[in-house]
Backbone as numpy.savetxt, mean C-alpha at the origin, in Angstrom:
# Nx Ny Nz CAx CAy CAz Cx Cy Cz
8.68 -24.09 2.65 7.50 -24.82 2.22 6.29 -23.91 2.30
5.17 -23.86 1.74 4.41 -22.84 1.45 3.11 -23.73 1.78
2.32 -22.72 2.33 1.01 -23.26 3.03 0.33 -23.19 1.87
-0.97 -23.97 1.89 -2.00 -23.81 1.19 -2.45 -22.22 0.57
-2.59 -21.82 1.59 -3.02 -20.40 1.08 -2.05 -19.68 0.51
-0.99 -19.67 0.44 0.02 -19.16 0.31 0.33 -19.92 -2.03
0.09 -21.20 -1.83 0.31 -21.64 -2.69 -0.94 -21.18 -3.94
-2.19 -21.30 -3.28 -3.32 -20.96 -4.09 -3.37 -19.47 -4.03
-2.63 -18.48 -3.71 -2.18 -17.44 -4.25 -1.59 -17.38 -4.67
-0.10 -17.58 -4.91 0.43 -17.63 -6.14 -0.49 -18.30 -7.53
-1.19 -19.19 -7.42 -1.86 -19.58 -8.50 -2.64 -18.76 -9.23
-3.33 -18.00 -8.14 -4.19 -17.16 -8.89 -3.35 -15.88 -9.22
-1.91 -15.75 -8.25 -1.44 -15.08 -9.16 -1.23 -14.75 -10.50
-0.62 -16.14 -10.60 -0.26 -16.61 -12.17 -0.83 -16.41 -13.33
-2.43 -16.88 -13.00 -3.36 -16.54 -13.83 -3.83 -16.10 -14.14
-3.85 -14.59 -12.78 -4.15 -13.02 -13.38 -3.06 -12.47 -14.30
-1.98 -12.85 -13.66 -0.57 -12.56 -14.38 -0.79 -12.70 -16.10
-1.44 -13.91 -16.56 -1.95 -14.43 -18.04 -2.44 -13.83 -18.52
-4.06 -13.63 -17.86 -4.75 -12.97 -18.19 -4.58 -11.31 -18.68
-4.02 -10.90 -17.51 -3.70 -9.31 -17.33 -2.36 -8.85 -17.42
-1.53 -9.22 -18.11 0.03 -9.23 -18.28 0.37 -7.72 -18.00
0.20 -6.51 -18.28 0.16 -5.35 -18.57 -1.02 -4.46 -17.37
-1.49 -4.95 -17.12 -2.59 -4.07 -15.93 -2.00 -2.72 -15.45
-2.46 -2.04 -15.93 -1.98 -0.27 -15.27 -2.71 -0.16 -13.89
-1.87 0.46 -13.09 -2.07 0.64 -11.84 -3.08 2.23 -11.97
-3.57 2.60 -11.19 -3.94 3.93 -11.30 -3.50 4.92 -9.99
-2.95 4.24 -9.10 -2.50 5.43 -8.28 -0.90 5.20 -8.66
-0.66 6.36 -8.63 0.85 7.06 -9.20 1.76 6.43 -7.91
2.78 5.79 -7.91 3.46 5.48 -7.34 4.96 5.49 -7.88
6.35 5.16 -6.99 7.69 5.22 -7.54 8.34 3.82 -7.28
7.57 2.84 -6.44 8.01 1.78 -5.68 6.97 1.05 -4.94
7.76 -0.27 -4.26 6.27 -0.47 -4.19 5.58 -0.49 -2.55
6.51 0.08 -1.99 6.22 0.97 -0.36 5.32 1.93 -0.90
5.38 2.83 -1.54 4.80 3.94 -2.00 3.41 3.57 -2.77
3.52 2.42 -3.50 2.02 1.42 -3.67 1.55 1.31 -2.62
2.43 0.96 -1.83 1.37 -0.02 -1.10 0.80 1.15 0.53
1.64 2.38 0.88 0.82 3.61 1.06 -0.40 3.73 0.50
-0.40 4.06 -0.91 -1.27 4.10 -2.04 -2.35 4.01 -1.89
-2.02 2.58 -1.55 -3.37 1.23 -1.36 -4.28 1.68 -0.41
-3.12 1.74 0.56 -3.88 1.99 2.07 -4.76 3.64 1.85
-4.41 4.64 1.93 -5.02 5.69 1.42 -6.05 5.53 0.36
-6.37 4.69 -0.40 -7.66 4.79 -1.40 -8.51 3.61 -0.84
-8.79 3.51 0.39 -10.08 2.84 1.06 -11.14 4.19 1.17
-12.20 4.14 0.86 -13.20 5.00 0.48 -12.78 6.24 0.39
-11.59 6.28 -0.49 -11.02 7.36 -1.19 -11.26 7.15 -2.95
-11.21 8.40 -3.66 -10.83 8.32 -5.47 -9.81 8.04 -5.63
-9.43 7.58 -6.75 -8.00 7.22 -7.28 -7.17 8.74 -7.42
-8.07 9.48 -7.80 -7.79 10.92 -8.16 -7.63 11.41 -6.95
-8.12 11.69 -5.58 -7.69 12.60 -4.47 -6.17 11.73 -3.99
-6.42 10.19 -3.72 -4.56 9.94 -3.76 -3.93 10.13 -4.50
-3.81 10.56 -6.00 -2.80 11.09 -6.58 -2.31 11.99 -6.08
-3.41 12.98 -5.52 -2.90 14.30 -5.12 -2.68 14.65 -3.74
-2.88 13.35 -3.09 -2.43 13.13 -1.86 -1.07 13.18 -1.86
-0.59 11.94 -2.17 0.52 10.89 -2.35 2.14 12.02 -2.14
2.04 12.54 -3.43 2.82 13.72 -3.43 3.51 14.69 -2.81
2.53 15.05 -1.52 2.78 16.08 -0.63 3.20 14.73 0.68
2.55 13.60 0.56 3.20 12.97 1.92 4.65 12.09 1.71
4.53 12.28 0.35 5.98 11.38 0.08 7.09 12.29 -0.36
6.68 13.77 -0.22 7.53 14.05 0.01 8.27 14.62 1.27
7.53 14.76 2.44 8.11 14.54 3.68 8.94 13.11 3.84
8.11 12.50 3.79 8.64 11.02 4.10 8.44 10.00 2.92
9.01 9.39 2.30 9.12 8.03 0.76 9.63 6.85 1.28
10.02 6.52 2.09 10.09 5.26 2.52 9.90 4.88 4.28
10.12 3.43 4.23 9.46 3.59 6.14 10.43 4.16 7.19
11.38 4.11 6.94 12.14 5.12 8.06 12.03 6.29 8.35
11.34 6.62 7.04 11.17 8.42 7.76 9.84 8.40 7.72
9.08 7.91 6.93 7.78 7.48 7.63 6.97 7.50 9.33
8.36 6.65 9.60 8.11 6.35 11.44 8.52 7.74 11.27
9.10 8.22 11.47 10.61 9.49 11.94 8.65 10.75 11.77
8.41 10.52 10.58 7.30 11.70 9.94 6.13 11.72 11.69
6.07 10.45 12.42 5.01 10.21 13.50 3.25 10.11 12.83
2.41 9.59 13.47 0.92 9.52 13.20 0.50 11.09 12.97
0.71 11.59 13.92 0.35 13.08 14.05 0.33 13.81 12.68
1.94 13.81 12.53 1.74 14.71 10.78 1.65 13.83 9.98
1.33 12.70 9.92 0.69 11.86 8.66 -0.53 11.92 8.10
-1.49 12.16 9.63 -2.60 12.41 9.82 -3.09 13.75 9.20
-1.96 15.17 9.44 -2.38 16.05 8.80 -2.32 16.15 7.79
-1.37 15.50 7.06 -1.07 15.39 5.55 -2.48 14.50 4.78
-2.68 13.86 4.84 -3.92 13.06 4.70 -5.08 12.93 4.94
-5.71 14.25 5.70 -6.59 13.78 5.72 -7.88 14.31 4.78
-7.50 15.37 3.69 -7.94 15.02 2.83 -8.73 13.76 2.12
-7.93 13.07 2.24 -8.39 11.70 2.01 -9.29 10.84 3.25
-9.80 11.10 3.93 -10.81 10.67 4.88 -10.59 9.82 5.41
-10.90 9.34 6.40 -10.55 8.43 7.37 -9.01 8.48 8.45
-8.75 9.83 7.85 -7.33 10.03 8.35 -6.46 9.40 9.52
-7.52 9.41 10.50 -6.51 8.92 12.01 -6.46 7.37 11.79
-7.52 6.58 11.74 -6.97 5.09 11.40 -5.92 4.78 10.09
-6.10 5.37 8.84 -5.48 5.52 7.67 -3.55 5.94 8.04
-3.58 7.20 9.25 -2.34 7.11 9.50 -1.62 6.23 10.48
-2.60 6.02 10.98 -1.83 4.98 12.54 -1.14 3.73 11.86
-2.71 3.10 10.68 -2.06 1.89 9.12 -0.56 2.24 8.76
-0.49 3.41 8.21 0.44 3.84 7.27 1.73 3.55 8.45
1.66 4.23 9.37 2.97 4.55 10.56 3.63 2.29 10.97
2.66 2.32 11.48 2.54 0.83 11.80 3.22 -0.01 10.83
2.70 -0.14 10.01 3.22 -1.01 8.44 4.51 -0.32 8.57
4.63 0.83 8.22 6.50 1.64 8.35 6.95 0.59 9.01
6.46 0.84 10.62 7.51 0.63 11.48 7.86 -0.85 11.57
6.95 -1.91 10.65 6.60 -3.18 10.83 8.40 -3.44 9.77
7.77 -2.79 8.49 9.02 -2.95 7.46 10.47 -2.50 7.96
10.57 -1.61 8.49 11.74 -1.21 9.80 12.24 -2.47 9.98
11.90 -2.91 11.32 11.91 -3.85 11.86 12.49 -5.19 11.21
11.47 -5.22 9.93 11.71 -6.78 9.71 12.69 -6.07 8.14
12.89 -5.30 8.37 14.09 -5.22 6.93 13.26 -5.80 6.15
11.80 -5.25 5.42 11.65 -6.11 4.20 11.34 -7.51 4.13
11.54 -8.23 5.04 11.45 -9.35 4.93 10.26 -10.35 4.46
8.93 -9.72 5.20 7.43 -9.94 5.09 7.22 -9.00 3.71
7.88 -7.88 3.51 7.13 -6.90 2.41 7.12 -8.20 1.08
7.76 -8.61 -0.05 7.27 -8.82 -0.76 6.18 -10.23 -0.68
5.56 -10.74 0.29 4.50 -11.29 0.58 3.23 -10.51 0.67
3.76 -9.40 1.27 2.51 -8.38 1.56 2.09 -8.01 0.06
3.24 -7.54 -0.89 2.69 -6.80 -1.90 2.62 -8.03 -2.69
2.77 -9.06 -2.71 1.99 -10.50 -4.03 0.22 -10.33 -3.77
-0.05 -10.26 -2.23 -1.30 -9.93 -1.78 -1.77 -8.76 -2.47
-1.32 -7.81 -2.16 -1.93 -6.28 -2.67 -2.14 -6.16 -4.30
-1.16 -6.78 -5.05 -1.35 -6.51 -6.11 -2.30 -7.51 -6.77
-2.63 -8.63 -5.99 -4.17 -9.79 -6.23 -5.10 -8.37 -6.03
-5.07 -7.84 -5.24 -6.36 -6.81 -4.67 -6.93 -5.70 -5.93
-5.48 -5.18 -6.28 -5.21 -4.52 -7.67 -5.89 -4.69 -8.64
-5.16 -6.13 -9.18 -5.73 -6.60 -10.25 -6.81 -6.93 -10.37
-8.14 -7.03 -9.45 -9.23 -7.61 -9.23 -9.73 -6.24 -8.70
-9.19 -5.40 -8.97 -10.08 -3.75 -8.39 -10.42 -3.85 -6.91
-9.67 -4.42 -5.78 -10.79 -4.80 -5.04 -10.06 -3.63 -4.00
-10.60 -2.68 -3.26 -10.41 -2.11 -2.11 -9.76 -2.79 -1.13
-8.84 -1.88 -0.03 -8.36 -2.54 0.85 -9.17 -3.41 1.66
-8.34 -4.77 2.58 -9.51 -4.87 2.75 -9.91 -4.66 4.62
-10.66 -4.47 5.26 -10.78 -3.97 6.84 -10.70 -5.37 7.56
């Protein structure tokens, strides 16, 4: 059974869904762990420095198991280009280890959320 909030998101899913059938993403991704990295990395970041982020950290680590396995430490060095690095990796490690854990289970709730954020341009939010 689905809570209120839960329900009036999907709604407005729907209706961005109408509206915006086709919406191009702009950070380069393969999946939608790797979105939703993405995401997290372009909080007062360009779309353009995570492209060229993204790349070099996914390819150490592309999904959350090696993610955790990668630690905060070298996530942090990999990223921080992109500013905000030490909270940005502790996010990134955390969420891993969250999806670990729950096998996925919470992820595609998380990303119905993220991609409302998307479609509405809106930055992560703090």
């Amino acid at each position: 059974m689905l809570t209120n909030k839960e329900k009036k998101a999907n709604d407005i899913l729907k209706i961005l869904e109408k509206l915006y059938p086709k919406t191009p993403i702009p950070l380069s991704h393969k999946d939608p762990y790797t979105l939703l990295v993405a995401v997290v990395l372009s909080a007062q970041c360009t779309d353009e420095r995570v492209n060229k982020i993204t790349p070099l950290l996914f390819k150490e680590a592309n999904n959350p198991k090696k993610m955790v396995k990668l630690g905060v430490k070298n996530i942090e060095k990999i990223i921080r280009p992109c500013g905000l690095s030490p909270q940005k990796s502790k996010s990134i490690h955390t969420l891993s280890k969250i999806l670990v854990k729950d096998h996925g289970s919470k992820f595609q709730k998380i990303l119905k959320i993220w991609r409302i954020y998307l479609v509405l341009d809106i930055k992560q939010p703090q």
